[in-house]
N, C-alpha and C positions, 0 to 999 in steps of 0.2 A: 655834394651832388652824388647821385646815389649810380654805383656801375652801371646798372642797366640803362641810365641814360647817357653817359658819354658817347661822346661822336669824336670821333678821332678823324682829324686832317694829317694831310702829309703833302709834303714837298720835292719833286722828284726830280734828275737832271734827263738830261736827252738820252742818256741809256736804259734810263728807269730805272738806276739806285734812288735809295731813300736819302736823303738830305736834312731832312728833318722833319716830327713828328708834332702835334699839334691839339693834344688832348683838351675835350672844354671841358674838365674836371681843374686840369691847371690855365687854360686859357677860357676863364668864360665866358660867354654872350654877357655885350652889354646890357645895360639897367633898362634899355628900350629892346630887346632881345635880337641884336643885330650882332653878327659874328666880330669876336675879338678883335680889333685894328691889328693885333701883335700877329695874329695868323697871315701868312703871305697870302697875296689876293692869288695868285697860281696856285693855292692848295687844293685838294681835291679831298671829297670824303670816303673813309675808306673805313669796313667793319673793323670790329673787335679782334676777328679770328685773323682777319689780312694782316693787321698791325701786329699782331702776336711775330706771326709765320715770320714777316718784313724785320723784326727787331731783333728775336731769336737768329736770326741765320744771316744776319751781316757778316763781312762785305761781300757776300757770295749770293746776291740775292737781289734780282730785277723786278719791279712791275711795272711793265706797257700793256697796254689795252687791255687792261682788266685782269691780268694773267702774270700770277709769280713765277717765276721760273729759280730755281735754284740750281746755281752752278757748284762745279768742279774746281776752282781756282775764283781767285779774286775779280770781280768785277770792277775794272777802270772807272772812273767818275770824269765826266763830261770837264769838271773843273781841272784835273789834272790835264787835259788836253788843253785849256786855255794855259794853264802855266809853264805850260812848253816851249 
């Protein structure tokens, strides 16, 4: 599959860290060109430069509404709060 068409999904918790990441270069549309079953049905599509910024600058690194924000200190994950 050639870069310029990857679409990158991603997976994000209630604080808007990344969770995981969803390339269909590595996850691709099925043979009837229906999105990969292995992508969570909650993923959302998100450009090239997004997933760049998002993977570069973990765990210090939100996106809610469309908007990365990068922090100063580590960003909590919504799952640590359930393991509490």
């Amino acid at each position: 599959m050639e870069e310029d068409t990857v679409i990158f999904y991603a997976v994000f918790d209630s604080y808007g860290r990344p969770l995981g990441f969803y390339p269909s270069d590595i996850f691709p549309p099925t043979e009837a060109g229906a999105i990969n079953p292995a992508i969570p049905k909650e993923a959302v599509v998100i450009s090239r430069s997004t997933w760049q910024t998002l993977a570069t600058n973990q765990p210090f690194v939100t996106y809610l509404n469309d908007e990365i924000k990068i922090h100063n200190q580590v960003v909590p994950s919504a799952r640590a709060d359930i393991q509490q």
